[in-house]
Residue, then its C-alpha position, 0 to 999 in steps of 0.5 A: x500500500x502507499x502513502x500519501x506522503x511517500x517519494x514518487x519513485x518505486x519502492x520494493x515490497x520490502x520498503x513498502x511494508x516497513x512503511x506502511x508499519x511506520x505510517x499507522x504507529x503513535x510513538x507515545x512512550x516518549x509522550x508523557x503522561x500530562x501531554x496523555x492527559x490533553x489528549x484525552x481532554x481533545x479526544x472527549x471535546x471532539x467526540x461532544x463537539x461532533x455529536x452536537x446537542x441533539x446527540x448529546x441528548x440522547x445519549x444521556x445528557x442530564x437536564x438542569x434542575x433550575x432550567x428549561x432548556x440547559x442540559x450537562x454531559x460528564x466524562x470521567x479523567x484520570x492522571x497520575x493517580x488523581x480522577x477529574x470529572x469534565x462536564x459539558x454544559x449546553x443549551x437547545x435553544x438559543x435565545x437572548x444572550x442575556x435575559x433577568x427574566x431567565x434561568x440561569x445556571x450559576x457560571x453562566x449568569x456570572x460570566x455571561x457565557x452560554x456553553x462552557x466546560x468545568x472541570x474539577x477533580x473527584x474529591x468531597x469538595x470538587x474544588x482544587x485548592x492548590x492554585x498551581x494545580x489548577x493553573x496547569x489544569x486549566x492550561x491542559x483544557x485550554x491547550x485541548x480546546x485550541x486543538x480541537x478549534x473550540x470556542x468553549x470557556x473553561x472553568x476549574x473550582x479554586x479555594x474554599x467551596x463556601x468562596x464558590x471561587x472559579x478560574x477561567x479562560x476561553x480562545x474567542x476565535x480572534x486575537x485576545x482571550x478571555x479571562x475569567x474568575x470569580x470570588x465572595x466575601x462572606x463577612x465584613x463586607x466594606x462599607x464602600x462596597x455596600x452602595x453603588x457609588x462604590x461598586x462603579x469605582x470597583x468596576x472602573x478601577x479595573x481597566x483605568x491607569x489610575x484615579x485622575x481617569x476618572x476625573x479627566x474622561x467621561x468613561x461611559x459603563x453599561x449598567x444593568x440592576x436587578x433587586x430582589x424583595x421579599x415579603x414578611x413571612x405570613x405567619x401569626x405575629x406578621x399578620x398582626x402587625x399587617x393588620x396594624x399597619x392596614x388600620x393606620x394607613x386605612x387602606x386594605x388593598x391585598x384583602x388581608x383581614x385578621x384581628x388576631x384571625x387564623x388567615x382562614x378562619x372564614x374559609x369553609x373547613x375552619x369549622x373543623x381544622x386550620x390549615x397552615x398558609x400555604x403561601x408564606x410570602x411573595x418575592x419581588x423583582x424590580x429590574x433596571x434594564x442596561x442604560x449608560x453611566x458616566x459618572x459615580x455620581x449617577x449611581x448615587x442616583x440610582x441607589x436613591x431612586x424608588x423601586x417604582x421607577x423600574x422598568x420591570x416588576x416580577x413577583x413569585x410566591x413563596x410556597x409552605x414547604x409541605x407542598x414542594x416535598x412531596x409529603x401527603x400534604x397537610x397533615x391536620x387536613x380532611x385527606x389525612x382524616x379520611x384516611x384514618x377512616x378508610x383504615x376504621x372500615x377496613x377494621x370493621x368486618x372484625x366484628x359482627x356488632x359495635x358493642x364488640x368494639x367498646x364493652x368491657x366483656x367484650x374486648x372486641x379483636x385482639x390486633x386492637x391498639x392500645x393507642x385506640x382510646x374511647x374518647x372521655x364522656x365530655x367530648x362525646x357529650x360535647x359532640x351530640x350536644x352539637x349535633x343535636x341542637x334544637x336551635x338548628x333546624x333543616x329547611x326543605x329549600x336547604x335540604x334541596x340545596x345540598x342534595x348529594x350527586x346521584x352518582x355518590x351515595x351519601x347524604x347532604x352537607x347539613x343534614x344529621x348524619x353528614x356533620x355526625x361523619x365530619x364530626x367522627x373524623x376529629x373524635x379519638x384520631x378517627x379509629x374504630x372504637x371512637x366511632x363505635x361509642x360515639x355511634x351507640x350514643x347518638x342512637x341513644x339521643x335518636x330514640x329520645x327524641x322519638x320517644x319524647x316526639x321531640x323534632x330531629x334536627x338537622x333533618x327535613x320533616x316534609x317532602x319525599x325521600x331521597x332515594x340518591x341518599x344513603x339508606x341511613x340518611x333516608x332512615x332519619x328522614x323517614x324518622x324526622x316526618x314520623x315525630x313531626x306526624x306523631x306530634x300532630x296526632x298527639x295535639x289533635x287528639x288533645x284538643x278534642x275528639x269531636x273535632x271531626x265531626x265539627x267539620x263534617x257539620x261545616x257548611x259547603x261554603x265555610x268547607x270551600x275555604x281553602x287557606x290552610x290546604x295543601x298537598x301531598x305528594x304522590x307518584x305520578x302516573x304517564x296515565x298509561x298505567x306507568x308511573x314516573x315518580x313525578x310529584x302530584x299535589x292533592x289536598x289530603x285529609x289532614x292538611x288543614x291540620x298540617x300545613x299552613x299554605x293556599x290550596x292547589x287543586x290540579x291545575x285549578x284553583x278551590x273555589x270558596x261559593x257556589x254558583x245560584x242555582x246549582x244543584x247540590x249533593x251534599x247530603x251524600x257528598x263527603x271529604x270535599x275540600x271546596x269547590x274547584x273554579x271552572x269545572x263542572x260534572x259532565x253528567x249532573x252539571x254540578x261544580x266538581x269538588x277537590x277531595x281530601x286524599x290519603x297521604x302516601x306511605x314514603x317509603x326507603x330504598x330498602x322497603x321499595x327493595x322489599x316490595x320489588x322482591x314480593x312482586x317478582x316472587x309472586x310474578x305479577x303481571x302489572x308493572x312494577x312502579x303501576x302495581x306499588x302504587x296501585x292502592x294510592x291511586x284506588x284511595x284517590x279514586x274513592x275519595x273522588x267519588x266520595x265529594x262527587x257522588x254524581x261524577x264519572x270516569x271522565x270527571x276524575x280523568x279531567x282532574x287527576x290527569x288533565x292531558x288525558x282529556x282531550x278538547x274540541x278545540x272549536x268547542x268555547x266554553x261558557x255556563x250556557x255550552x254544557x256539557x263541552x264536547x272533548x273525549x278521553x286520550x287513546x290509551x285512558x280509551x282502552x277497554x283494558x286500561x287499568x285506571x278504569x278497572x280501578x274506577x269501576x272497582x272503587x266505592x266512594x269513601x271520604x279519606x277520613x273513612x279509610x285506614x290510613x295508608x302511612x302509619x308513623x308509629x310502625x315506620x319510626x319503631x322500623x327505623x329505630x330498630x334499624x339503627x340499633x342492630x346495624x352492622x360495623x361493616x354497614x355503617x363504616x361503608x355509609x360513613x366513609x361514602x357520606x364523609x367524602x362526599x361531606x368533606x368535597x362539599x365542605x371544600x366546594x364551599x370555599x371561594x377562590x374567584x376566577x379560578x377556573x383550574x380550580x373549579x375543574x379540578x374540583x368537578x373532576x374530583x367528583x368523578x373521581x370519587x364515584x367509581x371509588x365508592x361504588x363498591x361500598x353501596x353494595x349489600x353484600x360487603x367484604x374487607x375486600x384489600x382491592x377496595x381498601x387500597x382504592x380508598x387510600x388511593x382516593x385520599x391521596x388524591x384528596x389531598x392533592x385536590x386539598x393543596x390545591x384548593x388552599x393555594x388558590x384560597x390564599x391567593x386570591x385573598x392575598x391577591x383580591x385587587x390584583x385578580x390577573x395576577x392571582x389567576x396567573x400565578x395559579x395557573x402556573x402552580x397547577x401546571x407545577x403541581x399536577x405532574x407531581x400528584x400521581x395516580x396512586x399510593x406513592x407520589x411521583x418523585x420523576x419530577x424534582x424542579x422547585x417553584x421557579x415561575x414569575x409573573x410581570x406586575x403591571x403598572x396598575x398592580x404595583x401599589x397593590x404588590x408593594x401595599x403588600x410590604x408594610x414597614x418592619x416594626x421593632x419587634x422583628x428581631x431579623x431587621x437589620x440596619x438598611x445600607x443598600x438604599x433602594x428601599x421598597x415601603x422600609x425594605x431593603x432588597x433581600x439580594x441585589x445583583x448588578x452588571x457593569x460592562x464596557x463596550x470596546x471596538x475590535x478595529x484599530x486597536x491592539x484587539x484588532x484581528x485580521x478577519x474583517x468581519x470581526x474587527x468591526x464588532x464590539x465586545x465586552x471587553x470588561x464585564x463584572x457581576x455582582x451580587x450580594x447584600x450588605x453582608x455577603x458581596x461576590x463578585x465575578x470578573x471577565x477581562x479580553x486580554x492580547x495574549 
């Protein structure tokens, strides 16, 4: 083979091999282990440099932790006995080459750098504290990158970590180099040094010849600043004095109003616990953007001038730790408390009654903690004397207002056993054995009341039941209208027992009066011998004695005369609650009357299940909601024919259901065109049609005649006894769907304004919860560990939705006049927050950036942002004596950073280069960062030399 370097004239095959041997072959014993050393260093840059950042990225590059767009890649390096590390860091995107705004990583926010190499060796410190060392380690990587026709800067570690000293070099292409290094001083910083005027003097001393240069030329520095203010933090003492300084100034305009107040304590789950303020303060960012100084002087000026005068305003909250750590949140919070429930119910089915759990002879199961304590008698009094204030009482509109999610079997937020559920969460840490005693006992005070006739509070006493409530919840609504029934009956029959017969006696005209009837609801028919569970209103045989409401008869008012000249039944006509206005017999042309009806029974889940069970084990033929109301409407019929002795079928139909009765529509009506011209719907015609069955069956009795159909005594001794014997596993499974869905409602409450995240995010929990509980509206339950871990799951998720839900309630009462900013600084939490939720037990640790999100103030929020910084009283012991000007409402910044540089042109001058295209630019050719308070001051230099 030839080379390429070879003579032109013919070699033998001798000479050939031997050369070829000579061509290939890198002599390195005669290289030494430093000049190895470089070329190891060339070899990796070369290998990153070919690769470029698209490679890098997959083959392992490591993502910043404080960036979106920043990436390392490391390599490991021995020499001698010593191993380095050099590590690659680069960006994707290329943006502005410097932005405040931006994240930075440290080195580059320093020198003003994009793309640079660290290396440093492998030791506890990675610093490189012996400074030749670090000189010929920086040479070694300098010499590689001028081989490999890098650009990179360079950085090695020196002195102490604490100092966060660095060298650095970099070949810029050109003539000259640059330089960098960096240094801190962490005590006793000097006093010329703390403002301004002093830190310009630093930076012009570095390339003036001597002071009279800054007398004799107008030096002109490019001079950028960027002040960083926090907020005092929002705990107890700080909110008072907040308070204090509101009052004085009498301005409010963050909404803070504490008094010596929790900051949520009128949120909506105060009533149970206090929540740690999720958003411990706010961090202002008040930058000046580059503009040019000339003189020490202007920057006397500038340290005197207000924040206010910046040209930018960020702002960033400051969040509680417990939200940034990955914990299960707040720990005093109702996740935390349904959790200890879910873990009572899974505890349950160790038992077969709840005495087991609290009597003295029966110990109950032996894996019972001894930690699991019955609350005292004074707690537990404490508890029912709540629950069963006679103060508080559940209106029916209150009642509907709360009504549960059909999907999530539970019971309304105000009623008795939804606040019994919230209340067991904070009794005895939630356990098994609390729920069992404080359940025996509210039982005990529920069969008081019922055997006193005393009201049951918190519980509606009119209306029909709720069949999307749990079957507890319908037993004590059943209970609360069987005392409110009892009493009524106990006070009839007090006053006296010819009352009846007094109002048999009445009068057509006094027995028309219709102010104090009303209706009863029954199940409404589609008049094909369907019923749709629609409430009807019928006036029934109690209602005078009842209710307290104008009547309502179908859709036609009672009316209190008769017409002259109509002729009367009433020595047959019983249980007539008046006259009904406009309607009239078909046959006898006498005026209809609107009778008494029976009540209907109301009836529970379970007893409707109980009748469906009867029916098909008898196989009935009828349908199932026609055959379970079957005797109401007979009742009803009776009691038609009863106050219209004269009355056909087609009468009934025009009262009970008038869309079965079907007008000439040509036909006026008038008292002289009688009857009216209109026939019955084509399935009331059928010959087979049930209602007329019914009809021709039926006798006319009065309601009064007739045993009553809902008997109170039988039904409240049912539900008592109901209560009484109920399982452990039954009652935990109905507490646990009760306290979620109590706990969400509770939660649903709260107001946190325009924030939509929110508000889907609570909707979306909603439907999260449904799956999860169905398996507990089951009759047949087990300690089931798939459904146990479902439940835990869901309080994991219940307590993200918490955190949430406290983070958008302090910000948007910290934020209440400034509502844009609230709305952006959640949203941009919530985009934070949710990949760190997960989906189950264990959080999602994949995910480990901090909060670093900031958003501009605009000029119209910057009095509502800096009302938020009240002057620092004497109290607090961190104030420090003020020295850095640029005060903010008595604050000085918490971190002030600064950027001095001066702009040099490359032509004519000792930087000049050959390229032409170069030499017309301008660089920095000195630029200094600095960055500190009055007690700590670090400063990093990068000077363009001719080397």
């Amino acid at each position: 083979m030839e080379s390429s370097s070879s003579p032109k004239v013919e070699p033998d095959a001798d000479d050939d091999v031997s050369e070829e041997v000579f061509e290939h072959f890198d002599d390195f014993t005669i290289a030494s282990s430093w000049e190895r050393f470089i070329s190891k260093i060339e070899a990796i840059c070369r290998l990153w440099m070919a690769d470029g950042p698209n490679n890098l990225l997959e083959k392992g590059a490591i993502p910043l932790e404080n960036s979106k767009n920043s990436y390392k890649i490391k390599s490991e390096l021995q020499y001698d006995v010593k191993s380095y590390c050099m590590e690659y860091y680069f960006e994707t995107k290329t943006g502005k080459s410097f932005d405040w705004n931006s994240t930075f990583h440290d080195l580059q926010l320093c020198f003003g750098v994009k793309e640079f190499l660290l290396i440093a060796p492998q030791s506890a410190s990675g610093v490189v504290l012996d400074a030749p060392e670090a000189s010929k380690l920086l040479s070694a990587v300098a010499i590689a990158l001028s081989n490999s026709s890098s650009l990179w800067p360079a950085f090695v570690p020196v002195h102490d970590p604490s100092r966060k000293a660095y060298i650095g070099i970099q070949n810029t292409g050109t003539a000259f180099t640059r330089r960098f290094e960096a240094d801190r001083i962490g005590s006793q910083v000097p006093l010329s040094l703390m403002h301004l005027e002093g830190l310009y003097q630093l930076f012009v001393s570095k390339f003036a010849y001597c002071t009279d240069d800054l007398d004799k030329h107008l030096i002109k520095v490019e001079f950028a600043m960027k002040l960083t203010y926090r907020t005092l933090p929002y705990d107890d003492d700080n909110i008072k004095d907040i308070d204090v300084q509101n009052t004085k100034s009498g301005k409010n305009l963050t909404g803070e109003s504490s008094n010596e107040r929790l900051w949520d304590d009128d949120c909506s789950w105060s009533e149970w616990y206090s929540s740690e303020d999720p958003v411990k303060g706010f961090e202002l960012i008040a930058i000046w953007s580059e503009k040019t100084v000339e003189s020490s002087m202007k920057m006397e000026e500038v340290e005197n001038a207000s924040p206010h005068e910046a040209e930018k305003w960020f702002i960033s909250p400051s969040f509680a730790p417990y939200l940034l750590e990955y914990s299960h949140g707040n720990q005093f919070g109702f996740a935390s408390a349904l959790h200890l429930l879910v873990d009572a119910f899974e505890m349950s089915f160790e038992a077969q009654f709840l005495e087991d759990f609290v009597s003295a002879e029966s110990p109950g199961p032996d894996n019972l903690k001894s930690s699991m304590v019955i609350p005292p008698p004074t707690v537990r009094d404490r508890v029912l004397k709540e629950l069963f204030d006679e103060g508080v009482q559940l209106i029916d509109s209150a009642y509907d207002e709360h009504k549960t999610p059909q999907a999530i079997k539970g019971a309304p937020l105000e009623t008795l056993f939804a606040q019994f559920c919230l209340h067991s969460l904070w009794v005895g840490n939630c356990h098994i054995r609390a729920i069992a005693a404080l359940w025996i006992e509210f039982v005990q005070e529920v069969r008081w009341c019922w055997e006193e006739s005393q009201l049951l509070p918190r519980m509606p006493v009119n209306g029909s039941i709720d069949l999307s409530t749990c079957l507890i919840n319908q037993k004590l609504h059943m209970l609360a209208v069987c005392i409110k029934k009892k009493r009524e009956w106990n006070e009839d029959h007090r006053e006296c027992m010819g009352s009846e017969d007094q109002i048999d006696d009445m009068t057509e005209e006094e027995s028309a009066v219709g102010d104090d009837t009303s209706s009863m609801q029954t199940q409404n028919e589609d008049f094909s011998g369907k019923f749709t569970g629609e409430p009807r209103s019928f006036p029934t045989s109690r209602d005078l004695h009842y209710f307290d409401t104008a009547s309502t008869v179908g859709q036609y008012p009672v009316k209190d005369n008769l017409l002259n000249g109509e002729k009367s039944s009433d020595q047959t006509r019983r249980g007539s609650a008046g006259v009904i206005d406009s309607m009239m017999l078909l046959k006898s042309y006498q005026r209809m009357h609107a009778p008494y009806t029976q009540e209907a029974p109301l009836m529970t889940e379970d007893m409707y299940e109980e009748r469906l069970q009867a029916l098909e084990a008898s196989n009935g033929s009828f349908n199932y909601f026609a055959q379970l109301e079957r005797v109401i409407l007979t009742s009803d019929m009776a009691a038609f024919k009863a106050a219209n002795p004269d009355a056909i079928f087609e009468d009934f139909i025009r009262w009970h259901s008038p869309a079965d009765w079907l007008e000439d529509p040509m036909f006026e009506k008038s008292k002289d065109n009688w009857p009216p011209r209109g026939h019955l719907s084509k399935r009331m015609s059928e010959s087979d049609n049930l209602w007329r069955e019914l009809w021709d069956r039926a006798h006319a009795l009065a309601a009064s005649e007739k045993k009553p159909l809902f008997d109170p005594n039988r039904e409240g001794e049912k539900v008592i006894h109901y209560l009484e014997t109920l399982r452990p596993h039954q009652l935990l499974a109905q507490m646990v769907c009760t306290a979620f869905l109590a706990a969400a409602d509770t939660l649903n409450k709260t107001s946190y304004g325009e924030l939509k995240q929110m508000e889907t995010k609570m909707q979306q929990l909603y439907l999260t919860m449904a799956p999860a509980l169905k398996p507990l509206e089951a009759n047949r339950l087990s300690a089931d560990s798939e459904t146990i871990e479902d439940l835990k799951r869901l309080c994991v998720v219940f307590g993200h939705v918490e955190n949430l839900l406290s983070v958008a309630t302090s910000l948007h009462r910290k934020l209440v006049q400034a509502p844009r900013l609230a709305v952006e600084i959640f949203r941009d939490f919530y985009s934070f927050y949710i990949p760190r939720m997960g989906t189950g037990l264990e959080e999602d640790y994949s995910n480990k950036k901090e909060f670093d999100k900031k958003q501009i103030v605009w000029n119209n929020e910057r009095e509502v942002v800096s009302s938020m910084f009240v002057p620092p009283t004497a109290n607090q012991s961190w104030r420090k004596v003020f020295s850095m000007g640029n005060l903010l409402n008595g604050h000085e910044p918490m971190v002030r950073e600064i950027i001095f540089s001066l702009h040099d042109g490359v032509s004519n001058n000792h930087y000049a280069a050959p390229n032409a295209s170069v030499s017309e630019q301008e660089i920095d050719t000195y630029r200094m960062y600095i960055c500190g308070t009055s007690n700590d001051l670090r400063v990093s230099l990068s000077v363009v030399s001719c080397d």
